[in-house]
C-alpha positions as semicolon CSV with decimal commas, in nm:
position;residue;x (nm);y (nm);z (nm)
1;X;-4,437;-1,490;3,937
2;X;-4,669;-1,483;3,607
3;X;-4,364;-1,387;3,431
4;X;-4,189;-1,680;3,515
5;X;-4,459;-1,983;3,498
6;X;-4,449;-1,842;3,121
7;X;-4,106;-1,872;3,097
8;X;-4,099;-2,219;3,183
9;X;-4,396;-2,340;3,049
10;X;-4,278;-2,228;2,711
11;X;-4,210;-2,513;2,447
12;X;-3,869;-2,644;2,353
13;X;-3,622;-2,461;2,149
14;X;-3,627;-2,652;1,836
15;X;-3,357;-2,606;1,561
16;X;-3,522;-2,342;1,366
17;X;-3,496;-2,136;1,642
18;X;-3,149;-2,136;1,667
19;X;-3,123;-2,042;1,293
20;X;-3,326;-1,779;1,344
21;X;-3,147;-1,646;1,629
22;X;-2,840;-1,702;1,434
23;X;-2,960;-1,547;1,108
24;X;-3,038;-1,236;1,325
25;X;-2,709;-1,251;1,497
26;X;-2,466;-1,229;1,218
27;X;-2,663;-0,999;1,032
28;X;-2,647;-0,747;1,349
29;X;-2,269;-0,787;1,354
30;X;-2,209;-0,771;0,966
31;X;-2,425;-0,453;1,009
32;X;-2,201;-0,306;1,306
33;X;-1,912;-0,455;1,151
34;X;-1,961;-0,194;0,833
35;X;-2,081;0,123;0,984
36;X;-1,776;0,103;1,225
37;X;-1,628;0,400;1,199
38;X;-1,799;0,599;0,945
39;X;-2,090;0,859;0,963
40;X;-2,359;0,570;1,003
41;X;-2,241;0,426;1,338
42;X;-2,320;0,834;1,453
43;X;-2,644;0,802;1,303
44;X;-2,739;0,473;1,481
45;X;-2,660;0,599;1,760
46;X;-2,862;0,877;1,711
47;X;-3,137;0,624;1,625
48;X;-3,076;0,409;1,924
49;X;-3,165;0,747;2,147
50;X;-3,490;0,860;1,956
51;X;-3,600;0,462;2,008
52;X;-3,488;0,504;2,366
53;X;-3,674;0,820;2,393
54;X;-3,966;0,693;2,236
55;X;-4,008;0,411;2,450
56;X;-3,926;0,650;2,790
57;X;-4,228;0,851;2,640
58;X;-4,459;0,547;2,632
59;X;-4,383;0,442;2,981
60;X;-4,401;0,768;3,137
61;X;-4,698;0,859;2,901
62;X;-4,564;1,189;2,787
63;X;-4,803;1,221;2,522
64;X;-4,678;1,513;2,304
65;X;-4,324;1,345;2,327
66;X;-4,439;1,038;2,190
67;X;-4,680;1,229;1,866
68;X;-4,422;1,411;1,812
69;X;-4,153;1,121;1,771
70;X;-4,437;0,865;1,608
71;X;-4,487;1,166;1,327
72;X;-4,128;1,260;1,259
73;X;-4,008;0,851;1,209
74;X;-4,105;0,894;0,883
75;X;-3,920;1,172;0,736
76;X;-3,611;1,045;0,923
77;X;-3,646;0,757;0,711
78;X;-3,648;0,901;0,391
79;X;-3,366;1,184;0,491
80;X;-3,188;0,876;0,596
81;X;-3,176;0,737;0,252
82;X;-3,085;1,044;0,103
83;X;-2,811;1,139;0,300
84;X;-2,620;0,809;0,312
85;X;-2,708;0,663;0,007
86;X;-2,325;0,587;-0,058
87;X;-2,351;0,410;0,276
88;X;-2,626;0,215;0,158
89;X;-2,445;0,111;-0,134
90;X;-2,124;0,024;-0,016
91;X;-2,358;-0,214;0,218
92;X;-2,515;-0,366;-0,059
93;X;-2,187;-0,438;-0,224
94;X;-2,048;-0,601;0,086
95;X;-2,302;-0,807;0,145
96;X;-2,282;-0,959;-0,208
97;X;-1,914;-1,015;-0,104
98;X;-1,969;-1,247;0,141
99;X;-1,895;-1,617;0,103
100;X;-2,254;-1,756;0,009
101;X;-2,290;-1,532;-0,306
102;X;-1,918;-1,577;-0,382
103;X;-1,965;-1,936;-0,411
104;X;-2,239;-1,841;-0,647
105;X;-2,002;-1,695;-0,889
106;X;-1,666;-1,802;-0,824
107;X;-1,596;-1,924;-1,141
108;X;-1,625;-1,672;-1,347
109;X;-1,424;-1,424;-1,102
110;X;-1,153;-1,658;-1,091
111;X;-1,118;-1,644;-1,476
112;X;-1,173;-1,292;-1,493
113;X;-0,857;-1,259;-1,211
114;X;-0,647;-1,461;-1,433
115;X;-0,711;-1,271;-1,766
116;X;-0,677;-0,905;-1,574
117;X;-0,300;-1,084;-1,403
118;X;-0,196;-1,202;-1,754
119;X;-0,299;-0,857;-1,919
120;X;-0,075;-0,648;-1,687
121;X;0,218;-0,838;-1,658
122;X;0,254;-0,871;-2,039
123;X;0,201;-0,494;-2,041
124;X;0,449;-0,467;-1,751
125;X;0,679;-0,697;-1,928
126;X;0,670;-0,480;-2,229
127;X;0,759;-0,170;-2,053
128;X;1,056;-0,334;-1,837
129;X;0,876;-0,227;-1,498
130;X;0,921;-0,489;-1,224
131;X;0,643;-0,661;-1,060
132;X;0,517;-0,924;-0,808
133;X;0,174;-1,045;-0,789
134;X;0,126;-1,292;-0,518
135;X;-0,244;-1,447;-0,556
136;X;-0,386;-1,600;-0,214
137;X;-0,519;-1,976;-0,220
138;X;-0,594;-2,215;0,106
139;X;-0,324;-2,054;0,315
140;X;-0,401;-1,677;0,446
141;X;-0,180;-1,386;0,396
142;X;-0,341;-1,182;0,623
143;X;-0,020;-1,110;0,778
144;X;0,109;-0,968;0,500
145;X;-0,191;-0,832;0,374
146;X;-0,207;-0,585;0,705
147;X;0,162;-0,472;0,670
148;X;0,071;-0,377;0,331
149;X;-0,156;-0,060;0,211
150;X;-0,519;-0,175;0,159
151;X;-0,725;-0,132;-0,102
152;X;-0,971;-0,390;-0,158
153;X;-1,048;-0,315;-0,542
154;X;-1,131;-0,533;-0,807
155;X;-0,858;-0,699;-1,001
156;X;-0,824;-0,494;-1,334
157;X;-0,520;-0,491;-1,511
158;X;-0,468;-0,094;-1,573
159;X;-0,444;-0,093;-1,170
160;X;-0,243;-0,293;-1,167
161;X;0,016;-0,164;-1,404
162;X;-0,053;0,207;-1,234
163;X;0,053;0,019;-0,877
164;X;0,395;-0,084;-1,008
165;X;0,477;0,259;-1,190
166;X;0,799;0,366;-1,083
167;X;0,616;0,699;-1,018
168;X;0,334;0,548;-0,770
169;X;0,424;0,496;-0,421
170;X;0,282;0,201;-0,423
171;X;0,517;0,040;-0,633
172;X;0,723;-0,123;-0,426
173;X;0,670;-0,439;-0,280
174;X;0,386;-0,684;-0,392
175;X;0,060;-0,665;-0,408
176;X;-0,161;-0,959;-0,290
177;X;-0,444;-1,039;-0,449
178;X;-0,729;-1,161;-0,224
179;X;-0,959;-1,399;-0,418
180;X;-1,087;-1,202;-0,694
181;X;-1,014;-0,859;-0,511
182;X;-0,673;-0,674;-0,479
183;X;-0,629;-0,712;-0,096
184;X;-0,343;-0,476;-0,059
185;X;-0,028;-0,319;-0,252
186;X;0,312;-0,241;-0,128
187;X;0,350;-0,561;0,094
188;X;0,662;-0,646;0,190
189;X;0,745;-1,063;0,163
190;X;0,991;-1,250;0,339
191;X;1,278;-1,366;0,132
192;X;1,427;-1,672;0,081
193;X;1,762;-1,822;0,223
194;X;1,792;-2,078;0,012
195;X;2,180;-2,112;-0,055
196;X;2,119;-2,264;-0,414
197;X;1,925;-1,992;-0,568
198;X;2,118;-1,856;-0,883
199;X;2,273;-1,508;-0,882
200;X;2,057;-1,391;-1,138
201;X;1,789;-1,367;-0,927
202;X;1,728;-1,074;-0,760
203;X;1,503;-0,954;-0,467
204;X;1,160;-0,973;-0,602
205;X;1,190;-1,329;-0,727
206;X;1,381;-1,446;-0,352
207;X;1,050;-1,278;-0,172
208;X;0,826;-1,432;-0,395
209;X;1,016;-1,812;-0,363
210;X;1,021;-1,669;0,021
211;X;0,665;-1,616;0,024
212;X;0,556;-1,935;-0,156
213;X;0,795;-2,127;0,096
214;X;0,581;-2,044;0,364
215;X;0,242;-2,108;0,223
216;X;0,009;-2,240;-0,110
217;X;0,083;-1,891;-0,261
218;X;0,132;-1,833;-0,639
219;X;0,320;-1,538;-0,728
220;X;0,398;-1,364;-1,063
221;X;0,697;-1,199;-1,120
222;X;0,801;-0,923;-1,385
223;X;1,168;-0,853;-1,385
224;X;1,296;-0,503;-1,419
225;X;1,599;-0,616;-1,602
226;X;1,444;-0,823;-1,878
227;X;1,141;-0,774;-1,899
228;X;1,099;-1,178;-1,812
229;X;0,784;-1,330;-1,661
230;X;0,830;-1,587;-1,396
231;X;0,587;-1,826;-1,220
232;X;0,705;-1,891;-0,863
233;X;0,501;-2,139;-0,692
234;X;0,623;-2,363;-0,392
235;X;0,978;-2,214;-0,354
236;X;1,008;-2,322;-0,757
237;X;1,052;-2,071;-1,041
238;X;0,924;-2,098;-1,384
239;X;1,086;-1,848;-1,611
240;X;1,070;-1,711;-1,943
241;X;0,700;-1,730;-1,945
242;X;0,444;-1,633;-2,245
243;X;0,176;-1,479;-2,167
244;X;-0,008;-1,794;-2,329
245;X;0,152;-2,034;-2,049
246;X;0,110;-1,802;-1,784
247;X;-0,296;-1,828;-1,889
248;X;-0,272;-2,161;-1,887
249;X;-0,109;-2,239;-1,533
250;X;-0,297;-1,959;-1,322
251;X;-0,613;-2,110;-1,456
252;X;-0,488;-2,470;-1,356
253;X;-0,409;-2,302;-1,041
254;X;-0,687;-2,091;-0,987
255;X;-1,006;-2,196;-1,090
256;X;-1,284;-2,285;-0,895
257;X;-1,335;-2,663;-0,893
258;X;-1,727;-2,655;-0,877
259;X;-1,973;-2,881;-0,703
260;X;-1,611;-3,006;-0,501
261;X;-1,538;-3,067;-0,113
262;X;-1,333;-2,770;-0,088
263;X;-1,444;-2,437;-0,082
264;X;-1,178;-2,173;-0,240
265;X;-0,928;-2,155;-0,514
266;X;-0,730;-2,491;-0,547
267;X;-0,343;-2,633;-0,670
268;X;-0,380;-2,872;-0,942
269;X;-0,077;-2,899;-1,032
């Protein structure tokens, strides 16, 4: 009953305790989180059983087992690194993707988004190719975002004009960008039923009004017709857009309001 005297005798669980335990926690399921479902979940479980064996080794004090496992830990190590050093780095990158070093940074990213959007529609304009871009704020898309194709790639505005080629298969429906990443292309919106919409607009412009109905969304919209750039935003369509006053309201829109209450990408319209 040593075992548990200790356990009760120990001293209370103070705060920093919990953060530990906490700290330890998430980190263990960001960890499983990424290796799900690629060659490093095979390896750790291939880890967890030389561990396993290692301790069965110790306990049953099979001696050569246990040398044998101590000396090779090593080199498994290294050939680790080696082998899944795209792993490693596609780790690395995530982690710098979560929300604490996004907050960081957000500013700059945000700006960035805007001049990549404003880039590719005016080329997209220019070339009479039609487009939505529907940019996430404080409501999620994630519904949309998973009937969509995923790609989670950096907002750049020659992928974006390769998306909406008539040639890509991609190119129809929208694609929603995520913060400052390009969550997924080929999303299909809902569209509007508003019965006062003019004629002239046609079905990219009623699923981006439809889309902005239903949540904080902005969209951009390039019209196959004309050429014309519209800013949809609460069910409300600015058209006829330069590329100048399409800078000017995504940053408005978009931009990071630092050292504010709210986390995210807020309307200040």
């Amino acid at each position: 009953m040593n075992w548990l005297t200790d356990l009760l005798g120990r001293q209370p669980i103070s705060w920093r305790d919990v953060l530990d335990v906490a700290v330890v926690s998430i980190l263990i399921y960001e960890v499983l989180k990424l290796i799900r479902g690629t060659r490093a979940a095979q390896m750790a479980v291939g880890a967890g059983l030389i561990v396993g064996l290692l301790l069965l080794s110790q306990l049953a004090h099979l001696e050569t087992v246990n040398w044998l496992i101590r000396n090779m830990l090593g080199y498994i190590v290294f050939a680790a690194i080696v082998l899944f050093q795209s792993d490693i780095r596609r780790a690395l990158a995530h982690f710098g993707r979560t929300p604490f070093f996004r907050l960081l940074a957000k500013g700059d990213g945000a700006e960035e988004t805007v001049e990549e959007i404003v880039v590719a529609a005016s080329m997209l304009s220019s070339q009479r190719v039609g487009a939505i871009i529907a940019v996430e704020r404080e409501i999620g898309l994630r519904n949309f975002i998973e009937g969509g194709i995923p790609l989670d790639a950096r907002v750049t505005y020659d992928l974006l004009v390769t998306i909406f080629q008539p040639s890509s298969p991609l190119h129809d429906g929208a694609v929603i960008v995520q913060e400052d990443r390009i969550a997924a292309a080929a999303c299909f919106l809902p569209l509007t039923v508003n019965p006062r919409l003019s004629r002239e607009l046609g079905s990219r412009h009623r699923a981006a009004i439809g889309l902005t109905e239903e949540s904080d969304a902005v969209a951009v919209v390039v019209s196959e017709e004309t050429g014309i750039i519209s800013l949809v935003l609460e069910g409300t369509v600015d058209r006829e857009m330069s590329a100048d006053e399409l800078r000017s309201r995504l940053r408005r829109l978009l931009t990071y309001r630092r050292g504010g209450s709210r986390t995210g990408w807020y309307s200040a319209t």
